[in-house]
Every structure is written in structure tokens, then in C-alpha cells.
C-alpha positions in Angstrom: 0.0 0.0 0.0 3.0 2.6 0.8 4.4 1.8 -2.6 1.3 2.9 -4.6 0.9 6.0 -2.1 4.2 6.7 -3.4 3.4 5.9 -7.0 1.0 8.2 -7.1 2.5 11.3 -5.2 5.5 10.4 -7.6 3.0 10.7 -11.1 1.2 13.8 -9.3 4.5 15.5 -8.8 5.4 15.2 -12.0 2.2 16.5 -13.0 2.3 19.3 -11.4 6.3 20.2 -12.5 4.9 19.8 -16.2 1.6 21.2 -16.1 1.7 23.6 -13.7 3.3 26.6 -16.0 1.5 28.1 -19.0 4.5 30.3 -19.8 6.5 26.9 -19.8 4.0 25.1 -22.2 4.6 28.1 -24.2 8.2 27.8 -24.7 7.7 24.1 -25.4 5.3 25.2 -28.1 8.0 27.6 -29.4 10.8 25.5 -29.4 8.8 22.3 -31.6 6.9 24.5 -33.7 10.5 24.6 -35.2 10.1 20.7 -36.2 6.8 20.1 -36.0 3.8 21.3 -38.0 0.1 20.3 -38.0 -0.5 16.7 -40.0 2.6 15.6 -38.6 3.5 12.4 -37.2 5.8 12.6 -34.4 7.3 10.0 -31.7 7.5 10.2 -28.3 9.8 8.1 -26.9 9.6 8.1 -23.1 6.3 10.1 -23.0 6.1 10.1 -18.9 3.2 12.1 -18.5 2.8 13.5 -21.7 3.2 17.4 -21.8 5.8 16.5 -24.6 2.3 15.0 -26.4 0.2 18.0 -25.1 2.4 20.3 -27.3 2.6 18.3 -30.3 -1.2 17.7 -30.5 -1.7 22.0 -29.8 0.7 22.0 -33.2 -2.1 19.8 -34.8 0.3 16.6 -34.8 -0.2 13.0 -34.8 1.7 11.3 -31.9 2.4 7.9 -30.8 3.8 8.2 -27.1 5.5 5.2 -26.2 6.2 4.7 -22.2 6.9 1.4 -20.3 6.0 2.6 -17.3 3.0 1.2 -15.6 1.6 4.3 -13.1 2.4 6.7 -16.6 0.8 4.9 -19.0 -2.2 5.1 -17.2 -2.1 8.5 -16.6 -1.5 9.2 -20.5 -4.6 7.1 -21.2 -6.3 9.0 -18.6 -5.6 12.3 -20.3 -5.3 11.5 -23.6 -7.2 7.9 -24.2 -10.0 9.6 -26.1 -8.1 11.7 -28.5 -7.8 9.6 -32.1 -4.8 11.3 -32.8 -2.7 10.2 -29.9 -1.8 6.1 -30.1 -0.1 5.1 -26.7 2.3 2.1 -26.6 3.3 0.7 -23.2 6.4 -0.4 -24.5 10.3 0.3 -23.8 12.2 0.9 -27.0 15.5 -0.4 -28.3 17.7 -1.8 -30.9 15.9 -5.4 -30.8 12.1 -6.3 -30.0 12.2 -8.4 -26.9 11.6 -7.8 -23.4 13.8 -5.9 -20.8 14.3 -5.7 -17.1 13.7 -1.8 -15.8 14.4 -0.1 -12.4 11.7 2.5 -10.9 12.5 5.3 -9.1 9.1 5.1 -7.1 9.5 8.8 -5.8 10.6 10.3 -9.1 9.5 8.4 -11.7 11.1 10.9 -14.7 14.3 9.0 -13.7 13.3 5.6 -14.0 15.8 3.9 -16.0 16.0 0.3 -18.2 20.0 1.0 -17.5 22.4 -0.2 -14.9 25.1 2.6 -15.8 22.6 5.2 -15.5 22.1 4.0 -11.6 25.9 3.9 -11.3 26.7 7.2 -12.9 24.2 8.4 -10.8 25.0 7.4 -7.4 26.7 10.0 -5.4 27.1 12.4 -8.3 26.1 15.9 -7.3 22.8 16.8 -8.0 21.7 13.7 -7.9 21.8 13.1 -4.3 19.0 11.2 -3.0 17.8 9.4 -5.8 17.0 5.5 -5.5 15.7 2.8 -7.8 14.1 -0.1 -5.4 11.3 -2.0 -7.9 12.0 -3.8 -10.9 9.5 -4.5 -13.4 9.8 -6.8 -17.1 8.3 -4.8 -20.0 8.3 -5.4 -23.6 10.5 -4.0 -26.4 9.8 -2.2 -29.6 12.5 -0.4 -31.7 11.9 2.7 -33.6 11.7 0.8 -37.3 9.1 -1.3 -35.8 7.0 1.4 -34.5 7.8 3.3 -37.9 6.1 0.1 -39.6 3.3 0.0 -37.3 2.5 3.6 -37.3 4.2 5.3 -40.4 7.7 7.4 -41.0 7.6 10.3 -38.5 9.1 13.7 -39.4 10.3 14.2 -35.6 11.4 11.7 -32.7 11.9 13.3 -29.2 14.1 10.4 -27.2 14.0 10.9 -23.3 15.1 7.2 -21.4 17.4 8.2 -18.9 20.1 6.8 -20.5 18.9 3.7 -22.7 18.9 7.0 -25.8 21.9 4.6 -27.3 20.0 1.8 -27.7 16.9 3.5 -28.5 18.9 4.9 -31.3 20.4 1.8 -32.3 16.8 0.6 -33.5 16.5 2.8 -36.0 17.5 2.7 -39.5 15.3 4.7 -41.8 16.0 8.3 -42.1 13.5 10.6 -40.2 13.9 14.5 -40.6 14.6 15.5 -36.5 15.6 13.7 -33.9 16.1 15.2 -30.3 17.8 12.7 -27.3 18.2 13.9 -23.6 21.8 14.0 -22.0 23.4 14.3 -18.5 26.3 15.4 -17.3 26.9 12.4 -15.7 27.3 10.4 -18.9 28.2 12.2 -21.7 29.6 8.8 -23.2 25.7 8.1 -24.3 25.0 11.5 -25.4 28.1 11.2 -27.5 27.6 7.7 -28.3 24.3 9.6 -29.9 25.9 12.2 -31.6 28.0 9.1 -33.8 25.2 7.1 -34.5 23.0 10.2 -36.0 26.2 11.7 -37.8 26.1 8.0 -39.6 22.4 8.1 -40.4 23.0 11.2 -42.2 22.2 13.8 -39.9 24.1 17.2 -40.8 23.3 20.4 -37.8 23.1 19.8 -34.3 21.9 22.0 -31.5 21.0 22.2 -28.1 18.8 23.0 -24.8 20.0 22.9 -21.5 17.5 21.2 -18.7 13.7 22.9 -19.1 15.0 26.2 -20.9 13.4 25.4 -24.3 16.2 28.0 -26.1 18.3 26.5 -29.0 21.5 28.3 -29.5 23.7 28.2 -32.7 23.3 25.3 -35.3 26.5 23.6 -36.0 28.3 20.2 -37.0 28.8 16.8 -35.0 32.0 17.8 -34.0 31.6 20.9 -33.0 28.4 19.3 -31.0 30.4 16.6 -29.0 33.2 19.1 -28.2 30.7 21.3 -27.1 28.9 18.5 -24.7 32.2 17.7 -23.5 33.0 21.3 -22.4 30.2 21.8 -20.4 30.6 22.0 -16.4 28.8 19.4 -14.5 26.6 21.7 -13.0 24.7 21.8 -16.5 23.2 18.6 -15.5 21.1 17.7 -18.3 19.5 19.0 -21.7 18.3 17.9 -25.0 20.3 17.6 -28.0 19.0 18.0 -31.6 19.6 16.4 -34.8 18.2 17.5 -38.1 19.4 16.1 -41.6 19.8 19.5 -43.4 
């Protein structure tokens, strides 16, 4: 019983952090209108609790928001369950279909991880503190060519798994227009790991956000991306990076 009490003080905390500012949704809106235009298909990979899908659908885009997460998927299908244009797949993604073992961060579950080196990178690293991953759960796997089969060739793929944006990556092999994966500071060997693998797709500018800001700054190449990621101080914490093919 203490565990669900937590569950859900953990979903409604999130809730609240990305629902609670209009100005914020704003900025969201701002930043993916950039990508995203109405008729457009677009993936959410790690949806949580969907604000990501509550911007693309006020852009008039389809979405498929895929989340393993038990407690989330519900609450997508609670806020979004009746809108046709909004498909939700309770699913983990990857480079192979199959099934996976992922850790829950009952308290916090944005952080909620299918990886081990995520846990490890995160434990005592500062501004982490605190943070603990103490229930395991089995979910299925998709990749991103099988959900592009399924659902059609979007134009943008937002990736946010707290670490697993390698292999989520990895399961993709048709060219999509934009792709944007989350990074931390406390393993910029994924985020550059990223970088390589959408340099070999084809993907040509690179930019990025740091944490919730929404702001892009200068496009550039993959090099001057990863040196870039590289440079920054810990303290940065986490952002998203963007890849576009021209």
C-alpha cells in the first residue's frame, strides 16, 4: 500500500512540474513549432506524462507516445485515451524487439531507468543526491523501425530514457527529418555515443537545450556538438540535443 501511495505522489509530482506553467508550455510550443507542424507524425519516446504529447497535438500533430511505465501509462490514457490522434504504446524501445528488465525510481519516476550505468553514474554524483531505484519491473520492447512500420515514417522523434537513448537509437534505421535525445552530465559517453550514431544516419546540424529552458542556440556540425557536450561543467546537469538532416 506505501508503494502505490508513493506511485502516485510520484506521477502527481510530476504532473504538477509539467503542467503547472502556461508560460512553460509556451516555450515548449515555441521551441517544436520549429520541427513540428500540423499533419505531422511525431514519436515520443519516453512520453512520462505527456506534456511533450500536449504540445505536439496544440501544433495539430499525430503522436504515438510510447512509455513502459505502468503508473504513466495510465495517466496518459487518462488524459489522452480519447483523442484519435494520440496512439499510446506501453512499450520500452530499443535496438531489438524483446523484453527488458527496468528499475523505478518510485518517488521520481522521470528517472526511472531500463539502465544499470545510469544508476551507477548516478549514485553520489552531485545533484543527484537522493535518488533511488528499489522495484523492478519486465516490459516489452519495440524499436523505432518497428514502431515506424506500425504507425508510419515520423518527421520528428523526441528520445527521453534516462540513459537507454543509445540503444533506442540503435533501432532505428530509416532516415527521419529531426531527432532530439536527452543527455546528462553524468554520462556524456551516451549523449556522445548519440551524436555518432546520427552523424552515420545522415544527420548534418546539431543543436541544443539545457535542462527545461526550451532556447536553441547556434546550429553547427557533430564535432563541434560533442566538443561542445564535452566542455560543459557538471553543473549543467542535463538537456536535450537535436539532430536534423539538413
Amino acid at each position: 500500500m506505501l508503494s502505490k501511495l508513493r506511485t502516485v505522489r510520484g506521477v502527481m509530482r510530476s504532473l504538477g512540474v509539467y503542467y503547472g506553467s502556461k508560460s512553460r508550455s509556451a516555450e515548449k510550443d515555441r521551441l517544436y513549432a520549429q520541427f513540428v507542424k500540423k499533419g505531422d507524425l511525431v514519436f515520443d519516446v519516453g512520453a512520462h506524462v505527456g506534456d511533450r504529447v500536449a504540445s505536439f497535438r496544440r501544433l495539430g500533430a499525430r503522436v504515438v507516445a510510447i512509455e513502459p511505465q505502468p503508473a504513466l501509462v495510465l495517466t496518459l490514457k487518462a488524459l489522452y485515451g480519447r483523442d484519435r490522434n494520440v496512439t499510446i504504446e506501453s512499450k520500452a524501445v530499443g535496438r531489438n524487439a524483446g523484453m527488458l528488465t527496468m528499475k523505478l525510481n518510485i518517488d521520481n519516476p522521470t528517472v526511472s531507468t531500463a539502465s544499470n550505468a545510469f544508476i551507477d553514474a548516478a549514485r553520489g554524483a552531485q545533484g543527484w543526491e537522493g535518488q533511488t531505484w528499489e522495484k523492478t519491473i519486465t516490459v516489452p520492447v519495440t524499436t523505432l523501425d518497428a514502431l515506424m512500420e506500425a504507425h508510419g515514417v515520423p518527421s520528428f522523434v523526441k528520445i527521453d530514457v534516462e540513459g537507454f537513448e543509445g540503444e533506442a537509437l540503435a533501432g532505428m534505421t530509416r532516415p527521419v527529418e529531426v531527432v532530439s535525445f536527452e543527455f546528462t552530465t553524468i554520462q556524456r559517453d551516451v549523449a556522445q555515443s548519440c551524436i555518432a550514431r546520427c552523424a552515420a544516419l545522415g544527420f548534418q546540424r546539431y543543436n541544443a537545450a539545457l535542462g527545461e529552458s526550451q532556447a536553441l542556440g547556434d546550429w553547427r556540425s557533430a564535432e563541434d556538438i560533442a566538443r561542445w557536450l564535452s566542455e560543459l561543467p557538471h553543473a549543467a546537469n542535463s538537456g536535450d540535443i537535436y539532430a536534423r538532416r539538413a
